[in-house]
N, C-alpha and C positions, 0 to 999 in steps of 0.2 A: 292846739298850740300853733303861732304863728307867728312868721317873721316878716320884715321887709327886707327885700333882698335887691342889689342891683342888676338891672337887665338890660336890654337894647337899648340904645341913644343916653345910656346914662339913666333912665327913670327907674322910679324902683318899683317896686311888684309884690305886692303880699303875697308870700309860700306860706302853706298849710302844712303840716307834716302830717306822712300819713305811715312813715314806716313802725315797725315794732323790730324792737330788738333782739337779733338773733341771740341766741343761747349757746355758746359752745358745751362741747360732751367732754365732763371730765371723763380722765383716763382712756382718752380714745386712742384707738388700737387704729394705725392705718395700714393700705396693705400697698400705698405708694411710700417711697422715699420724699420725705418731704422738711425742703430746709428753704428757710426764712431768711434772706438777706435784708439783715436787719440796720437803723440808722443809728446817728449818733444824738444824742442831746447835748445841745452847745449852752455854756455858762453866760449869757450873756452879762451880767454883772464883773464876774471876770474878764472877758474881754475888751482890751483897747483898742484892738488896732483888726479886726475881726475876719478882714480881707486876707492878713499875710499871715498870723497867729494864732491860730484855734485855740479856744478854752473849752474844756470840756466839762461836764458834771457828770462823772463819774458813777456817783452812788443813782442818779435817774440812768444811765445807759445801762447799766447793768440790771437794776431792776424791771426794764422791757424786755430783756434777754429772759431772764425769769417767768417773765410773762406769755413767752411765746414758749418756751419749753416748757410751763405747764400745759400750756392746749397742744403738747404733745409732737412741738416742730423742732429738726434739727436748726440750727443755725449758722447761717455764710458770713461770717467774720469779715470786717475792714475789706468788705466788695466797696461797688461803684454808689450801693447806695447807702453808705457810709459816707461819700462825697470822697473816696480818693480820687487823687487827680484834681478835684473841681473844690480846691479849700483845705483837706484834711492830707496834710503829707506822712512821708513813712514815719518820722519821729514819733506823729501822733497814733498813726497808725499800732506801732511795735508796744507802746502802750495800752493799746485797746484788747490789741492779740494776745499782751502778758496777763493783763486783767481777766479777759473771758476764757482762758483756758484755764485758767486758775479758779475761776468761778462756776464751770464746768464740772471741775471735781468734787464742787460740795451739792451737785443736783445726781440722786439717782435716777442713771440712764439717759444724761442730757449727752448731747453730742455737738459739737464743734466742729467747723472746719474756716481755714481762715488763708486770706487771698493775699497772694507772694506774686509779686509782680515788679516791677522795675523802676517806679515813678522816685526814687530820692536820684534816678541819674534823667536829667533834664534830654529830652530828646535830639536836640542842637547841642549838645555836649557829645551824644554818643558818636562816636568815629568808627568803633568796628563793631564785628561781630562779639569779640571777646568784650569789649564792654557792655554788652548788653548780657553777655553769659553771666560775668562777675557780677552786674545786679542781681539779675535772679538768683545766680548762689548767695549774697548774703540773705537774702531776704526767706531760701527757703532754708538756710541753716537756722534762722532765728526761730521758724516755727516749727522743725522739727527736732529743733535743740528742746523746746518746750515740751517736745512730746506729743506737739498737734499736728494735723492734716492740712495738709497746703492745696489751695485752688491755684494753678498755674495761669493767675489773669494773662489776657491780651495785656502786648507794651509798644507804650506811643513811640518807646526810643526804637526798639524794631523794626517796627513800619517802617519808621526814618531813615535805618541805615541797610535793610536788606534789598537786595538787588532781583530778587527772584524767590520762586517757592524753596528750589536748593541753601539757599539762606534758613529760611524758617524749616527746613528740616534741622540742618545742624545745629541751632538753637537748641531746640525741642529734644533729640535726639540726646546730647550733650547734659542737660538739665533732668532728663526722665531717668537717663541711664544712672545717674549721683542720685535720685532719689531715695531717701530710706523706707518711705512707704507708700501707698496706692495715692494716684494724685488725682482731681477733676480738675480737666480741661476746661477752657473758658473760650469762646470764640463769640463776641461782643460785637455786633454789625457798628455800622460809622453812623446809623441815625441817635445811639447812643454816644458817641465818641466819633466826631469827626476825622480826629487825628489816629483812627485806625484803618483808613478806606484801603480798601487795595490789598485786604490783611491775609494771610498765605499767600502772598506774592503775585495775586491776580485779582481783577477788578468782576472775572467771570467768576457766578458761582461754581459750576463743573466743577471749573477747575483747581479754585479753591477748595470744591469738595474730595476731588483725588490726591490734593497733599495733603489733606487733616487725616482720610483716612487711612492714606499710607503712614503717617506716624503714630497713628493709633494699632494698629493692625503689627508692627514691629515693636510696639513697648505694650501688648496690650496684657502683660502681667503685672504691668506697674500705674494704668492707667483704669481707674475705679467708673468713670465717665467722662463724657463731657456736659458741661451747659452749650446751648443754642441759644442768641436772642438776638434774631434777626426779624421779628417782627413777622413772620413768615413761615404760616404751617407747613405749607407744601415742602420747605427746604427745608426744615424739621423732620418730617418725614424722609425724605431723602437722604438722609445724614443717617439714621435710625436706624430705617430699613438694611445699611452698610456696616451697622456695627459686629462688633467679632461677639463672639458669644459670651459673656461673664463679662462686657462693660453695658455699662447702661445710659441712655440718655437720659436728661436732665436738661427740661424746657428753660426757658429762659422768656419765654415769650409770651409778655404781659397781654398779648390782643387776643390770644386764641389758647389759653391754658386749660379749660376744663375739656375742650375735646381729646388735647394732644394728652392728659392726665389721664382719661376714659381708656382713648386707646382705640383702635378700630376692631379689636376683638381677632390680632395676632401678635401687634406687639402695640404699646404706651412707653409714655414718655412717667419720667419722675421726675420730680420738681426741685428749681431752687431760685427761686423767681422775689425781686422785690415786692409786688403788690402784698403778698402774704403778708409783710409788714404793717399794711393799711386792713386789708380784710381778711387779719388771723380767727374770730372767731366765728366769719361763715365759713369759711376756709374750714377750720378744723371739723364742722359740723357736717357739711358737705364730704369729708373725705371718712368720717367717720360712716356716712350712708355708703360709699362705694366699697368698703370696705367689710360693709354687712351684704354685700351684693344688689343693693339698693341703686340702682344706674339712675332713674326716676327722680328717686329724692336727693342724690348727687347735683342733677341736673339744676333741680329746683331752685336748690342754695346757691349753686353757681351762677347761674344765669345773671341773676340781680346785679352782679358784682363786678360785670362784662362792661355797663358804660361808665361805670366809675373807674375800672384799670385805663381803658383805651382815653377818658377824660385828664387823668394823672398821669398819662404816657402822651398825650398828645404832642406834635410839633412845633417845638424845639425839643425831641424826647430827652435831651439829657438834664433838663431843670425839673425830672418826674420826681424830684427827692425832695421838693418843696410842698407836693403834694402830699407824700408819705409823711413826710412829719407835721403837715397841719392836719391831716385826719388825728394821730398822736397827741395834738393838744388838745382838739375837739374831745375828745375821748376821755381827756384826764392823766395821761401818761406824762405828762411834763405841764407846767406853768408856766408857757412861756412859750409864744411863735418866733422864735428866733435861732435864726442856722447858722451855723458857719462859714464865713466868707458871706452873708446877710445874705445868702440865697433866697431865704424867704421872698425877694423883692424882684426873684426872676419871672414871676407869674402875676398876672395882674388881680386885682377885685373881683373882676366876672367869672375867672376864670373858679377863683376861691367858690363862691357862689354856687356854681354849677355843682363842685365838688360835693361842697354842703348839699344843697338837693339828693345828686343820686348816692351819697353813702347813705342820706335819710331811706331813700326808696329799697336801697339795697338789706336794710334794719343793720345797720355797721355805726349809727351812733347809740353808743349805748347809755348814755344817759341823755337825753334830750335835751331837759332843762338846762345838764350845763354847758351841749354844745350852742342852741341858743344862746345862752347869756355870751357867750365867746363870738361867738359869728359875730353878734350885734356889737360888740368892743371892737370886732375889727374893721368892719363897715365904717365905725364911728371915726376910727382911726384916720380909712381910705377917704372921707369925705362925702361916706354914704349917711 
């Protein structure tokens, strides 16, 4: 089977496909924590005005949720790759969170957690610290009014109005102390999010890393982990290496995930990484070998699946969610390439392209024929 695909100078290229379809393992037992920050599926029929408005379908977001909790992944609710911030606001948001907690309880043993952050108070709004507290308090009474678990995302209004790391303790301090239950941390580097550079109040890492883990190390009965995704093993490790004992890390970092999951053989990382999104079923298959003590065949499944994250993470990394849901329609999981706020249109043809190749190479399209028949609609679309 074979396509024409666009490549250099615009010409196109006959690809060959050569991958086979990985196989996820029902019922796989992992011995990593492992959650899936999962997208949304945008109504494009319902939407007018797509930029300011999100429309959602509903009954397709929820059955990818389904879908990841069968191959055995928890799920990171209304994170970054939901598009908050970039399209989907908290209204849409608190709808998403009442849905999938609610739809949590009709899966046995699916698990939730869902990201409480600050984005309905616009960042040139925020004036103090106490505004930025008051967001986070609504946002985390809504999900643990529900009875779910809140990810304490990074907030662009923070960044905005704190003066020093002494600021983003009091925040943190203030907000972990009211929590009702264990929270994960979230520390989101600026090649994701521009508008968090400088985030724990310094632009060093050190020293960013001596106020995160001074606020963990003083709540560390209320704090379950943190995510890292800063693009960056070495600071991963170093984060890790500092944590107290009974929290745990929780990668975030789509370039270098199956080592930091491995582990160097004293301590690993556990996962809550968007890619998982895009390569749930080598993923699961992969984590099902580490888990049988299988490093080798861990590695195997993994590997493949390495240039196609760092190709869907590339720079501009924060348009990676364009990627995540065209692998999503390749695949069957929705009818339709169309995102919220038309993201779709933040990555170009070539880039689509490349995509389609290495999930082929990686065996992450799982039906062939009909990511074909789609690539080639979209080509036709682009003017390929």
């Amino acid at each position: 089977m074979d396509i024409a695909l666009p490549g250099e100078g615009g010409r196109s290229t006959r690809y060959t496909l050569v991958g086979q379809p990985v196989h996820p393992v029902a019922g796989a037992r992992f011995s990593r924590i492992a959650y899936a920050a999962a997208h949304v599926v945008a109504d494009p029929l319902g939407m007018t005005d797509p930029w300011s408005r999100p429309v959602i379908d509903w009954d397709k977001t929820m059955a990818f949720r389904h879908h990841l909790w069968r191959l055995g992944f928890r799920i990171a609710e209304a994170m970054d790759t939901s598009q908050r911030g970039m399209g989907f606001d908290w209204a849409s948001a608190r709808e998403l969170i009442r849905r999938s907690v609610a739809e949590a309880r009709t899966v046995p043993g699916a698990d939730l957690a869902s990201g409480a952050g600050t984005d309905h108070l616009a960042p040139a709004s925020a004036r103090t610290l106490e505004d930025v507290i008051a967001a986070y308090e609504e946002q985390f009474a809504f999900i643990e009014g529900l009875g779910g678990k809140a990810i304490m995302m990074a907030s662009r209004a923070l960044a905005a109005v704190a003066q020093g790391p002494d600021d983003y303790a009091i925040v943190y301090d203030r907000i972990l102390r009211q929590a009702s239950g264990k929270v994960i941390l979230h520390w989101l580097g600026d090649m994701f999010d521009p508008a968090l550079k400088g985030y724990w109040g310094s632009d060093n890492f050190e020293a960013a890393l001596d106020t995160v883990v001074a606020i963990i190390e003083r709540h560390a009965d209320k704090v379950e982990g943190i995510k890292i995704s800063l693009l960056d093993a070495a600071k991963e490790v170093a984060l890790r290496d500092r944590l107290p004992d009974g929290v745990v890390m929780f990668t975030g970092d789509d370039f270098n995930y199956p080592e930091l999951i491995a582990g160097d053989g004293n301590r690993h990382s556990h996962a809550l990484l968007g890619i998982f999104d895009a390569i749930a079923p080598a993923a699961n298959a992969a984590l099902a070998k580490l888990a049988a003590g299988d490093r080798a065949g861990f590695d195997a499944l993994m590997a493949p699946t390495m240039p196609l994250s760092r190709k869907i993470f590339e720079a501009p990394t924060e348009y990676y969610k364009a990627g995540i849901v065209f692998m999503a329609w390749l695949n069957g999981h929705q009818d339709h390439f169309s995102m919220v706020g038309g993201m779709q249109s933040a990555r170009g043809i070539r880039h689509y392209a490349d995509v389609f190749r290495l999930a082929d190479q990686a065996g992450l399209l799982a039906d062939p024929g009909l990511a074909v028949s789609r690539m080639k609609s979209l080509c036709a679309v682009a003017g390929g």
